[in-house]
Phi, psi and omega in degrees: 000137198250173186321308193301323164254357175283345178292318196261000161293291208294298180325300177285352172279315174319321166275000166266328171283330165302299135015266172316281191329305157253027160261281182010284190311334176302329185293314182277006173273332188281019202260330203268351170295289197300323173307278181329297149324286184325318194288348173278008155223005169244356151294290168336279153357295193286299196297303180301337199261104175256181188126178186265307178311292194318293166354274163260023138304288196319286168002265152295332176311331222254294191303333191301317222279325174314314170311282169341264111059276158352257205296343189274333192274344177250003138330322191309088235246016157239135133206150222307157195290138167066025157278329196286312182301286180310331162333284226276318199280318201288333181268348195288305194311316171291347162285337176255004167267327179266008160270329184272343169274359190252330202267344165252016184257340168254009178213277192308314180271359169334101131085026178279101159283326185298318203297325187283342187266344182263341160307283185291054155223316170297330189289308212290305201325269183347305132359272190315290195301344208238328187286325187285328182288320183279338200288311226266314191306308196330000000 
């Protein structure tokens, strides 16, 4: 085998492994699109279905989906430089939209549907926006 070709072997597996690496790398923006989905059913949920049932169904629905979630993004044996610091930025951001829709959505805003449809699209956003930042990074 001469240089020239053994150069051009070494080349296509680098680009083949390069590859594999970066559809790999994809998976946790789709983990943070699926959050973002959730939060258009689990803000509704929470805010409208009241009760002790409401409660823990939203609940538990809510500890299933995150575990899930969880646990298929740290499976992962790729993930892209500098996810974890946007992860991390994008739930803190979705954590303080979803205490302030439950905190004026269970008391000023009780049973508000506009109120209830724009808390889960503010819930969603963050997410969404951090899963899109990363899709354009890929």
């Amino acid at each position: 085998m001469s240089e020239r070709t053994a150069a051009a072997a070494a080349l296509k597996g680098i680009a083949r492994i390069e590859a594999g690496a970066r559809q790999r790398s994809r998976r946790p923006t789709g983990c943070l699109w699926a959050f973002a989905g959730w939060q258009l059913v689990l803000v509704p949920t929470v805010l409208l279905w009241h009760g002790r049932t409401g409660t823990l169904v939203s609940t538990l629905a809510n500890a299933v989906v995150v575990m899930a979630l969880s646990a298929f993004a740290v499976r992962q044996p790729v993930t892209p430089r500098g996810h974890a610091r946007r992860y991390l930025r994008a739930i803190g951001a979705w954590a303080a939209a979803y205490v302030l829709s439950l905190a004026l959505g269970l008391t000023v805003l009780a049973d508000s549907t506009a109120f209830v449809a724009g808390a889960a699209l503010l819930c969603a956003l963050p997410p969404a926006a951090a899963a899109w930042r990363e899709g354009r990074a890929a």
